[in-house]
N, C-alpha and C positions, 0 to 999 in steps of 0.2 A: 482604752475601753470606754466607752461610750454612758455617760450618769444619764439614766430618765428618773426625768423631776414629774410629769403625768405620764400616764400609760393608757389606752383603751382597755376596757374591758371585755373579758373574753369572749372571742368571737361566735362561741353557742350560744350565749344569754341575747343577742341579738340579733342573732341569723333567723332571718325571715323563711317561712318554707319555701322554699323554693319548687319544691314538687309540685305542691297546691298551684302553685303561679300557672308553671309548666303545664301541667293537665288542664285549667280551665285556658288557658290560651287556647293550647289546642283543640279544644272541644269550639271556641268562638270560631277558629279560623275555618272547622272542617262544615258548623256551621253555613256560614259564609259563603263559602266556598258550593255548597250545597243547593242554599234559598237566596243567594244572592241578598238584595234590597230588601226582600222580606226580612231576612234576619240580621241585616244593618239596622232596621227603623228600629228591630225589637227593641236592641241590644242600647243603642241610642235612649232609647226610653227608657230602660230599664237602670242603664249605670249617669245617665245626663239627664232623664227627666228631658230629653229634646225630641219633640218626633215631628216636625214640619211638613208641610205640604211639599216641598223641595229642599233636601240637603245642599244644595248647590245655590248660589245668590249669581242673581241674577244681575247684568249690568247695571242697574237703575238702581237695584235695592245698593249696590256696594256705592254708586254714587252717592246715592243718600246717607249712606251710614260716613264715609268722609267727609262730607258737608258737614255733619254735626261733629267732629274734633274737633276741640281747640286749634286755633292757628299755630300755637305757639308748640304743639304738639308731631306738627305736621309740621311746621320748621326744623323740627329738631330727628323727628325721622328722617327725612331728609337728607340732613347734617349727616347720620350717622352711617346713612347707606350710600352718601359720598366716598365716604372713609374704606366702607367694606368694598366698594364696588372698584376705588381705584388700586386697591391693594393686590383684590382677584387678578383684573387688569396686568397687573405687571406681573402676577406670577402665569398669567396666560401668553404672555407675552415671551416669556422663559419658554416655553416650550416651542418648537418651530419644526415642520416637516422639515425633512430630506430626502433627496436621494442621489446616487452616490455607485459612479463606475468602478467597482471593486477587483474586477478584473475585464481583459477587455471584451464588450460588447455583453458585458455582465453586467444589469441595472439594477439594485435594492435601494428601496426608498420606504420609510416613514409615514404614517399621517396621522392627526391625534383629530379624531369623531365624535362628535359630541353626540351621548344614548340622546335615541327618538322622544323619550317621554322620561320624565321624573316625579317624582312625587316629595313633597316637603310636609311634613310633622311638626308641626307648633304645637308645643303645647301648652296648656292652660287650666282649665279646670277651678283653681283658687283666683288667681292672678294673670292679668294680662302681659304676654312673653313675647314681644314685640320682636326684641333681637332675636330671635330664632328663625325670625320671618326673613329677614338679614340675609343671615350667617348663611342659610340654605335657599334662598329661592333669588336673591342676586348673584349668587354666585354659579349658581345653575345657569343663568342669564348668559351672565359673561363668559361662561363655556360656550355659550352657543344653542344652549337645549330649547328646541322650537314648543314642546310643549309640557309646561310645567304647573301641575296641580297641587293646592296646596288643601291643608285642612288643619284646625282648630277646633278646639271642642267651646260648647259654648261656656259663660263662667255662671254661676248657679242660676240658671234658664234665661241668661240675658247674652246678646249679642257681645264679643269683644272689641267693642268699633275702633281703637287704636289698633288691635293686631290685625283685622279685618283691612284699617287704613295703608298698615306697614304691609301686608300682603300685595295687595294691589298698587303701591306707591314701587313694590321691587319686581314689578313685572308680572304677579301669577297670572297663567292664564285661565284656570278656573279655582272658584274658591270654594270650601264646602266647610259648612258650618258642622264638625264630625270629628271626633274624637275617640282614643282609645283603641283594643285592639281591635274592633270592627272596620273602623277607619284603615287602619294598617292593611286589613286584612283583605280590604274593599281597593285600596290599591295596588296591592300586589297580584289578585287574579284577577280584578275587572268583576262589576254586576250589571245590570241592566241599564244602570244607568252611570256609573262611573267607570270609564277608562280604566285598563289599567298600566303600566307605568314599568319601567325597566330596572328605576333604582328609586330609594325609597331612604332618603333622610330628615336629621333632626331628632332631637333628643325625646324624652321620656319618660314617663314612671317605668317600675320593672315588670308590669305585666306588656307595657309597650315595648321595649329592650326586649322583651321574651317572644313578643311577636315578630321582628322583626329576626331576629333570631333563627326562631324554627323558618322562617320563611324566604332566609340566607339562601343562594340558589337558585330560586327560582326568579328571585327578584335579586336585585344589586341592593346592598346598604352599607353605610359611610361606613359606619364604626362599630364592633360589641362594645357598648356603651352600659356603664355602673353608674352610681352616687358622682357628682361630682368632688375632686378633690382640691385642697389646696396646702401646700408645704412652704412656708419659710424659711429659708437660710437668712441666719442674722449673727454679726458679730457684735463687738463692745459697742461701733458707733450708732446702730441701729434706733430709733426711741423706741420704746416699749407700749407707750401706748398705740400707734399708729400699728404695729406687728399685730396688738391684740387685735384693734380694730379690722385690720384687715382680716388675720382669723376666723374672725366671726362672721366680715361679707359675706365668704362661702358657706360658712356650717348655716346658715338661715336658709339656703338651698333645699334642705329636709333632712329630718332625723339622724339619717346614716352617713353623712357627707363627711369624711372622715378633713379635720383638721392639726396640722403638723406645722412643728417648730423645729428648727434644727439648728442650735446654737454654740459657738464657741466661750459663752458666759453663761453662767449661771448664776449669776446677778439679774439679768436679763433676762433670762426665762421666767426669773421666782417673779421677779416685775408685772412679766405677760400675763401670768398667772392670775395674780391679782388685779390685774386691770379686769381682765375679761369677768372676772366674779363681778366686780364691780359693774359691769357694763352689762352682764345678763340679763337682769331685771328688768332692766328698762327699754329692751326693745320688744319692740312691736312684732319680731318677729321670732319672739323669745321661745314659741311654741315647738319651733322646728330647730332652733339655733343652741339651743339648752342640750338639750339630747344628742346633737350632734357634737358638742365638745364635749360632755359627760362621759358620753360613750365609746369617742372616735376620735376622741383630741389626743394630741401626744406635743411632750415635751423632752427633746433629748440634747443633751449637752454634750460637745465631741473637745477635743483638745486643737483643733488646726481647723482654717477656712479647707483648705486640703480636703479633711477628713471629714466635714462639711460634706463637702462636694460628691466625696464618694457613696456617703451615708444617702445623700439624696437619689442619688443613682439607682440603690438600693431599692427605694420604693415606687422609681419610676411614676411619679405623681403626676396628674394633668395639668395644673396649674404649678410651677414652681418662682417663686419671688424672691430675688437675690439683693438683699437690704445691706450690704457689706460695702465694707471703704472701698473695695475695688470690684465692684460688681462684674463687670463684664469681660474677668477672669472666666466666669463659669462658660463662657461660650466656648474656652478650649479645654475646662476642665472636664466638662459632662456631657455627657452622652443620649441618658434616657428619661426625657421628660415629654410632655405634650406641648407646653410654651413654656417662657422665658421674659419673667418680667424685672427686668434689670433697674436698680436704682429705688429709691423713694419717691421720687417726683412720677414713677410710673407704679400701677398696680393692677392686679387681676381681672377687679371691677371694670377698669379702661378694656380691656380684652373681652370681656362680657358684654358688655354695654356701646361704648363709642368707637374704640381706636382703629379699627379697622382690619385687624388681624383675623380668624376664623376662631368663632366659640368652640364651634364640635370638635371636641377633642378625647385622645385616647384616657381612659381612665383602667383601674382594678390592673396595672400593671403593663397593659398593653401596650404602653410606648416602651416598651423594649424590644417593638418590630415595627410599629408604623406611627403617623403624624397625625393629626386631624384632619379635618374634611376642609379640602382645597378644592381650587375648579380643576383641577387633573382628576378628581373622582370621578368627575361629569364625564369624562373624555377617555374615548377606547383607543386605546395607543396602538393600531394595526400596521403588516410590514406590507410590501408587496415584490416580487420579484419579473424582472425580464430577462430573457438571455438571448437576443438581435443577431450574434457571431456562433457561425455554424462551427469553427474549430473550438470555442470557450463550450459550447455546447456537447463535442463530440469529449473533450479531455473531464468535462465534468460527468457525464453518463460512462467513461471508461471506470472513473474513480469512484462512483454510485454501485456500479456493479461490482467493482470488490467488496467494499464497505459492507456493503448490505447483505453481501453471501457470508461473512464474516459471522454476522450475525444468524445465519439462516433465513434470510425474508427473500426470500424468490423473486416473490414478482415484481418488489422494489428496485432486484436488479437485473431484471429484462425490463422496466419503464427506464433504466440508464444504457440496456446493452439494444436498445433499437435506438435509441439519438448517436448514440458512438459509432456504430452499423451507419445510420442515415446521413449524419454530417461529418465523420471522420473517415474511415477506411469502406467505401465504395463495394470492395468486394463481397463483405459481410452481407446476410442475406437480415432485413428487418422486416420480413412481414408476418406472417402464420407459419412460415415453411420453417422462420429458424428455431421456431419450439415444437415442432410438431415430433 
């Protein structure tokens, strides 16, 4: 049975309304949807203080605004969208048309489409979210997506020139200075002056989550996207300080970012514990990072790496880090996680930031049915059929027209008993006469 050494606190003293979210999204979206541009600028004004002469930057301004980053800034995006773009690359490369004579003068074939238009969501608002510009708009690239917009909200009435630089260094091909759910919402139906977009990624606060959401459907989007999370499995050899550390990487993400421990010592945990008290204080990002293990931190002690394995399973967490003697057990132990970050020498942060794998990932449970955002999101995976051989054609319209009366669908199976008529048995009458 399972010892927790912290626990969260119950989940109604923090549950945000969610109704409230819900109703004012969709009063911006219908909005929107309504006055176009006019109720972009408002909205823009209203929740960013931004309302410009053009939402949209223009070639020259984005020139200019990359001129002025550090070099060493623009080295390192660079760096890091190497990483993501060769990664895409090979899982684009995984995928490959077919087709394929399945019986004879029977053709089915394969092809994976990259959607006509995308839309990428960086967000921002406090802090400049660079990797986001990444995660979603090279990887859109390396799908193939001929026209990809991206948008950013500005950071308190000032230009984000690094995520502005990361946007344009991964391909976008328009960039708009716009945020929140008007932004979303501006991509998803099109205004007068913004396109609109077939699929629509990149993370978010929860009134952006909530837009995206309602507007599932009409538009494509990556993932239902929560809080980010992150869970440790650690046993005896684990240190305790580098656990807490990491810990706390994510809960700095904001208030409700739930962080987890899952250990086979309880030595160990009481350790983590006390590091992170220790360590709260003093960060800079103590504002968001405090609240988030107050409230959403857990500490649970199990008897076996095993029982580890399964417990994490359990929560289905986006981020899980495997700090154990034999870490890369868990790849045949577990099942339901968003990533896998194996060993000490690798961590969350590398997945967030540098290493090249995809940030957007499933959280609130959902990797108990799908992965994060790959370049196969980009891509409409369509079949196509031929049938060249007039007897493959007559023996598959004889077996259509059973099937289909089976079921009572008629006319399904007079579109199989005229090919059978026409390319099989000659004397059968296929024109108007044989239904009349």
């Amino acid at each position: 049975m399972p010892q927790i050494l912290k626990k969260p606190v119950p989940k109604e003293r923090v549950a945000h309304d969610l109704g409230q979210v819900r109703e004012r999204v969709e009063a911006i979206i219908a909005d929107v949807r309504e006055r176009g541009d006019a109720a972009v600028r408002e909205y823009s004004e209203r929740f960013d203080g931004w309302s410009p002469e053009s939402f949209r930057l223009a070639p020259e301004e984005v020139e200019r605004i990359v001129a002025g980053v550090p070099a060493q800034v623009i080295e390192d995006i660079r760096f890091v969208q190497e990483q993501v773009r060769g990664f895409a690359q090979l899982q684009r490369d995984s995928l490959t048309d077919f087709e394929a004579e399945t019986l004879p003068g029977v053709r089915l074939g394969q092809r994976h489409i990259p959607v006509a238009a995308a839309g990428a969501y960086v967000p921002g608002g406090r802090y400049p979210l660079t990797a986001s510009a990444h995660m979603t708009i090279v990887t859109a690239k390396v799908a193939g997506v001929p026209r990809v917009t991206a948008c950013t909200p500005p950071i308190r009435g000032e230009v984000p020139a690094a995520t502005v630089t990361a946007m344009h260094l991964a391909g976008a091909d328009e960039i708009y200075l716009l945020g929140g759910v008007q932004a979303v919402a501006a991509l998803a139906v099109g205004t007068e002056t913004i396109g609109r977009v077939n699929m629509i990624a990149g993370p978010g606060n929860a009134y952006v989550a909530e837009a995206k959401r309602q507007l599932f459907g009409e538009v494509g989007i990556d993932l239902f996207a929560g809080p980010t999370e992150i869970l440790v499995i650690a046993d005896e050899t684990a240190d305790p300080f580098t656990v807490a550390v990491d810990l706390l990487s994510q809960a700095e993400h904001g208030p409700d970012s739930p962080a987890i421990l899952v250990t086979t010592s309880a030595d160990l945990g009481r350790e983590v514990i006390a590091h992170v008290e220790r360590l709260l204080p003093g960060m800079p990002t103590r504002d968001f990072a405090e609240p988030a293990w107050r409230d959403h931190g857990e500490v649970v002690v199990v008897d076996s790496v095993e029982e580890a394995f399964a417990v994490a399973d359990g929560y289905a967490a986006e981020h899980v880090e495997v700090l154990t003697a034999e870490p890369r057990r868990a790849l045949e132990s577990m099942r339901d996680y968003g990533a896998l970050f194996l060993g000490e020498g690798t961590c969350v942060s590398y997945g967030d930031k540098v290493i090249g794998t995809n940030h957007v990932l499933p959280t609130r449970g959902a990797a108990r049915y799908t992965g994060g955002l790959w370049v196969g999101k980009y891509l409409k995976t369509v079949t196509y059929q031929e049938v060249t051989d007039p007897a493959a054609s007559a023996r598959l319209g004889e077996v259509c027209g059973r099937a289909s009366r089976v079921e009572l669908f008629e006319g399904h199976a007079r579109s199989g008993d005229v090919r059978a008529a026409r390319f099989g048995d000659a004397s059968l009458p296929w024109r108007d006469e044989a239904y009349a």
